[in-house]
C-alpha positions as CSV (number, residue, x, y, z in Angstrom):
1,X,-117.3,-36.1,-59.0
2,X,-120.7,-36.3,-59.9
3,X,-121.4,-38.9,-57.7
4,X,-119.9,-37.0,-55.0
5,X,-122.2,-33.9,-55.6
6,X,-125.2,-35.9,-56.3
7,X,-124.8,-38.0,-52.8
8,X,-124.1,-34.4,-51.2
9,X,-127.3,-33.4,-52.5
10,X,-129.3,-36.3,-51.4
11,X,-127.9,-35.8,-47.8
12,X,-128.3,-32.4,-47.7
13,X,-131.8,-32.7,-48.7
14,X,-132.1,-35.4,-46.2
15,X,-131.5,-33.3,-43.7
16,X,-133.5,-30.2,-44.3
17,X,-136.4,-33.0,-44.6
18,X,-135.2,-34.4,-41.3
19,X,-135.2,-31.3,-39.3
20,X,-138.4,-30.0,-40.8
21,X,-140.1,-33.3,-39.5
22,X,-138.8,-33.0,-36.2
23,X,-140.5,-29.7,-35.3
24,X,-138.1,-28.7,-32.6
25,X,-138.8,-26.2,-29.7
26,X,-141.7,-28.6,-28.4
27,X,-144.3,-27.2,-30.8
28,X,-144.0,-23.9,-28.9
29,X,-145.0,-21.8,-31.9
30,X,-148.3,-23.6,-31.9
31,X,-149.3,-22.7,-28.6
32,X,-151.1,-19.1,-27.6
33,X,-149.3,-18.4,-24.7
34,X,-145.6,-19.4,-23.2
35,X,-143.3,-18.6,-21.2
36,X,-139.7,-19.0,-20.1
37,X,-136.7,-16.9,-18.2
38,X,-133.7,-15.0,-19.1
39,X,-130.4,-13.9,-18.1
40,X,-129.4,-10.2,-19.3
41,X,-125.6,-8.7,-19.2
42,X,-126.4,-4.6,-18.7
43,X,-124.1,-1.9,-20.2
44,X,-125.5,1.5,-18.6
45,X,-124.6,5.3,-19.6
46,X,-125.8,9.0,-18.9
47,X,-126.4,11.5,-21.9
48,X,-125.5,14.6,-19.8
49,X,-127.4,17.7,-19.8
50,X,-125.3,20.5,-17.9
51,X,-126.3,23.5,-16.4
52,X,-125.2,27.2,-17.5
53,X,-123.0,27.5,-14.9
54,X,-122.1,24.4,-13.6
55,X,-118.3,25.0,-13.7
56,X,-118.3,27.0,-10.9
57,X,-117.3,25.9,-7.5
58,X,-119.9,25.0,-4.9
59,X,-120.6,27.4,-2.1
60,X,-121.3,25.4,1.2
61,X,-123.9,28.1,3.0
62,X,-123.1,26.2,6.5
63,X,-119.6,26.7,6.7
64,X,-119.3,29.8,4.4
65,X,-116.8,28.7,2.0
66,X,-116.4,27.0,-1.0
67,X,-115.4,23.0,-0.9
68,X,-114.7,22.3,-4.9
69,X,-112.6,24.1,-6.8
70,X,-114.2,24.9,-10.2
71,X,-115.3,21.9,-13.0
72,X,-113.5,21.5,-16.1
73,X,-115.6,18.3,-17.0
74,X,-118.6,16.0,-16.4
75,X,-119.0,12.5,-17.9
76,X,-120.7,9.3,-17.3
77,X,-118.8,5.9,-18.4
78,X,-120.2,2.9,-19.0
79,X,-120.8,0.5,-16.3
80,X,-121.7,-3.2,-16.7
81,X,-124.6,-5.1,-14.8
82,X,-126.5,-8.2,-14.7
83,X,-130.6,-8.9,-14.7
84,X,-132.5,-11.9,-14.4
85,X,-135.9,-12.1,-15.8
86,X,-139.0,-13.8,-17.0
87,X,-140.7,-13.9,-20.4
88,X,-144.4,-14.2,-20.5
89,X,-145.1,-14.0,-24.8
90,X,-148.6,-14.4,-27.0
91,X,-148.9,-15.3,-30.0
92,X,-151.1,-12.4,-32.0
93,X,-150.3,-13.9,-35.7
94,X,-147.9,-16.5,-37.1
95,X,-145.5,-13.1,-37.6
96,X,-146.8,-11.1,-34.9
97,X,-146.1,-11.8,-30.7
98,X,-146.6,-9.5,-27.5
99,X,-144.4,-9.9,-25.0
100,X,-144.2,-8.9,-21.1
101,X,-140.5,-9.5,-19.5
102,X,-140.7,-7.9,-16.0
103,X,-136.6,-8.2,-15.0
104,X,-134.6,-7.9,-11.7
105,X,-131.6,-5.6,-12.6
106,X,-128.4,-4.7,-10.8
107,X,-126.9,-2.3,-12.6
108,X,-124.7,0.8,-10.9
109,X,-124.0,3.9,-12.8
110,X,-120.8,6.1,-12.8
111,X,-120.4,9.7,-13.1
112,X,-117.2,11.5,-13.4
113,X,-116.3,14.8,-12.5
114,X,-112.8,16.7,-12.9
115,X,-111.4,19.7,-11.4
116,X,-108.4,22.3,-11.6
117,X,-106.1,21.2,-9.5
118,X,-105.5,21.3,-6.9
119,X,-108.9,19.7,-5.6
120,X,-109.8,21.7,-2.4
121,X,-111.8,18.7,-1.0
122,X,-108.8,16.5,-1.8
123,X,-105.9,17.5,-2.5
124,X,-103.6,16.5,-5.0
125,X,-106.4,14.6,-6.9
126,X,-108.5,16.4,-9.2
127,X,-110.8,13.5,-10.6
128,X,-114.1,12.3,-8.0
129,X,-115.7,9.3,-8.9
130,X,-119.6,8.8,-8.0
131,X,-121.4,5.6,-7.6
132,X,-125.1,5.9,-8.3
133,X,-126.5,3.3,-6.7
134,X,-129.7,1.1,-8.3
135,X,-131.2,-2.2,-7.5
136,X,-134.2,-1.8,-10.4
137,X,-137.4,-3.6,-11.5
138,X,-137.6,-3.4,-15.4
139,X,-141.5,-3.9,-16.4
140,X,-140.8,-3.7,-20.9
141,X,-144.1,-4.3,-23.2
142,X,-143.3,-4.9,-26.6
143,X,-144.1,-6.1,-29.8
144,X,-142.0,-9.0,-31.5
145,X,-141.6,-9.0,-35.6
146,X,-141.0,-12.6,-36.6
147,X,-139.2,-13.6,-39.7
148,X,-140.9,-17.0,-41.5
149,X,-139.0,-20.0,-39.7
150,X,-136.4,-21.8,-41.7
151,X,-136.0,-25.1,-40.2
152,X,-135.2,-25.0,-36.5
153,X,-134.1,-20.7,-36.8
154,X,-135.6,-17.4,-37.2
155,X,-135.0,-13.7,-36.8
156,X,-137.0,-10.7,-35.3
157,X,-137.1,-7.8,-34.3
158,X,-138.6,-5.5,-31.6
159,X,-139.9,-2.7,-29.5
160,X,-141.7,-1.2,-27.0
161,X,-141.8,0.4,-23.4
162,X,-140.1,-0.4,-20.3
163,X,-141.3,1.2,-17.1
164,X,-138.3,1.1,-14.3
165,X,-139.2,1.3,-10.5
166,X,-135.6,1.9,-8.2
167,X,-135.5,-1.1,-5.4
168,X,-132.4,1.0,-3.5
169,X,-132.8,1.1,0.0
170,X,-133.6,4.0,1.7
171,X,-130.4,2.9,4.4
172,X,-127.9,2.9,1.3
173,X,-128.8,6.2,0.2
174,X,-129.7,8.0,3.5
175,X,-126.8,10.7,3.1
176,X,-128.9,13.3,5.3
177,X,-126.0,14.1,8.4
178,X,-123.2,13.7,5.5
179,X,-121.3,17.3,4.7
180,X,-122.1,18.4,1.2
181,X,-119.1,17.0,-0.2
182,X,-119.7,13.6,1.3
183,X,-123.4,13.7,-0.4
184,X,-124.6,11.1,-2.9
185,X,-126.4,11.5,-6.2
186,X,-129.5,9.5,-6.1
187,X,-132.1,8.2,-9.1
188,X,-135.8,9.1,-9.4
189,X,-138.3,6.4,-8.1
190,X,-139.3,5.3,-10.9
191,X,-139.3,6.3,-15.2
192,X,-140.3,4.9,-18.4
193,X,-138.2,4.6,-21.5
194,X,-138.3,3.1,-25.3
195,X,-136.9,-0.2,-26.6
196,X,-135.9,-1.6,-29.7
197,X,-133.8,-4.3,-30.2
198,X,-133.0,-7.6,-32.7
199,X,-132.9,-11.3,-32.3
200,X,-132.5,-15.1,-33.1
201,X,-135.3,-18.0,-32.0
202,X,-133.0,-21.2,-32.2
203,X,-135.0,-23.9,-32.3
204,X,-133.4,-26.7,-30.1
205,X,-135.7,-30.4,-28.9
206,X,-137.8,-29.4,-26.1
207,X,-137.2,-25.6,-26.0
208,X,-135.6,-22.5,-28.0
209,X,-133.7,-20.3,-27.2
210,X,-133.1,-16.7,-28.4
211,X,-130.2,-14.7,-27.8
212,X,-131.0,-10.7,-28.0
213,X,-129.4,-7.3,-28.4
214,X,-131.9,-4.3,-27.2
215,X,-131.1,-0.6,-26.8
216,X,-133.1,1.3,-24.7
217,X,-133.2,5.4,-23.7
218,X,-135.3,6.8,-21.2
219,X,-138.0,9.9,-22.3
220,X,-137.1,12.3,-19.4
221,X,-134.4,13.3,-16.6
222,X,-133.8,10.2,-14.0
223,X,-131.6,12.1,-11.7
224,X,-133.2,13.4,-8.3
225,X,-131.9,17.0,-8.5
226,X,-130.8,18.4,-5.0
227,X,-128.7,20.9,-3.6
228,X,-125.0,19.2,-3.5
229,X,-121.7,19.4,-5.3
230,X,-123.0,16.5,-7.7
231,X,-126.5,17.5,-8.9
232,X,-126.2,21.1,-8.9
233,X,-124.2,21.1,-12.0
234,X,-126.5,18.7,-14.1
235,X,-129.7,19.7,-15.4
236,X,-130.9,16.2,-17.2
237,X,-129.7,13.1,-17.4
238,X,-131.2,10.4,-19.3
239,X,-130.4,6.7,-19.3
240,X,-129.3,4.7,-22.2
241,X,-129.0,0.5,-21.7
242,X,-127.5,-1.7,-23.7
243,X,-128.5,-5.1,-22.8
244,X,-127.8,-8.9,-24.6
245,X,-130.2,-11.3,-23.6
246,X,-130.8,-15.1,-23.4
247,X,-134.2,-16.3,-23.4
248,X,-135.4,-19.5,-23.2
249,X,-138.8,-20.9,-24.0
């Protein structure tokens, strides 16, 4: 037996010597600048602000009646999305990066809204369902807290600001000649939000890689507000992203 443990030992010790030598990742933490790409699964929701009165039914002025019966709810589930990015990361201090990830993201978001049945503007069916459509550049700035590296792994942690600019095309949401009830709801060009998030550099021969989990709210109200069914009854609505992440470097 204590043969057993002292080979164990010896090979264990072996191996942390080993892996220590080999310097993994390409040397990457000794250069000042890298960079590298990711791929990014996107879980989107609204926090919902609602107007004072925004169970009441919408009055069309044009036909001079009113085409919804009144709300009993507002809600936003989550919808899932994919992003594809690059990484572009100094290195301030051993501990300490900066990094710029400017992403790609295609990422729809859902908005519920239920009525007393029965619907006037479908009968029989008291739930409408709209897509808010978003094709997005993500520009985040952050700061990147490293752990000490312990052979080829290390943790972190981060945050930071992400400016968002909508891609959608004017055609897609052109909803000028649609009746009220047909209308869509529609994001503002562009907003900024906060980030914070955790991670992992693993350390493999020639690169790392470094799988991520980031939260991100925006400050203000990303909802262009006008005079339908959809945005009459919301007064903010700000975005909150979940998003995992794989880097690599």
């Amino acid at each position: 037996m204590r043969k057993k443990i002292t080979l164990f030992l010896f090979v264990f010790l072996f191996t942390i010597g080993f892996a220590n030598a080999q310097n993994w990742g390409g040397g990457i933490d000794d250069e000042r600048f890298n960079w590298g790409f990711s791929f990014q699964y996107i879980i989107s929701e609204y926090k919902l602000i609602k107007t004072k009165n925004w169970r009441e039914p919408y009055f069309d002025m044009e036909q001079g009646r009113y085409v919804t019966d009144p709300l009993t709810s507002i809600s936003s589930p989550t919808s899932a999305g994919f992003g594809i990015g690059f990484v572009i990361n100094s290195n301030l201090t051993p501990n300490l990066d900066i990094r710029f990830t400017p992403s790609l993201v295609f990422n729809d978001r859902l908005l519920n809204y239920s009525y007393e049945e029965p619907a006037i503007n479908n009968p029989g069916v008291s739930l409408t369902q709209k897509k808010v459509q978003a094709t997005m550049i993500d520009l985040p700035v952050g700061l990147k807290l490293k752990s000490d590296r312990l052979m080829n792994f290390r943790a972190y942690m981060l945050g930071g600001l992400k400016y968002s600019m909508d891609l959608a095309s004017g055609k897609k949401t052109n909803d000028a000649a649609a009746a009220p009830i047909d209308k869509l709801v529609k994001n503002t060009k562009s907003f900024l939000s906060y980030e914070a998030g955790i991670g992992f550099d693993i350390y493999f021969e020639y690169f790392k890689m470094s799988p991520e989990v980031k939260l991100s709210y925006s400050f203000n109200d990303v909802l262009r507000h006008e005079n339908n069914p959809y945005s009459n009854p919301i007064d903010k609505a700000k975005l909150r992203h979940f998003t995992f992440s794989l880097f690599f470097e």
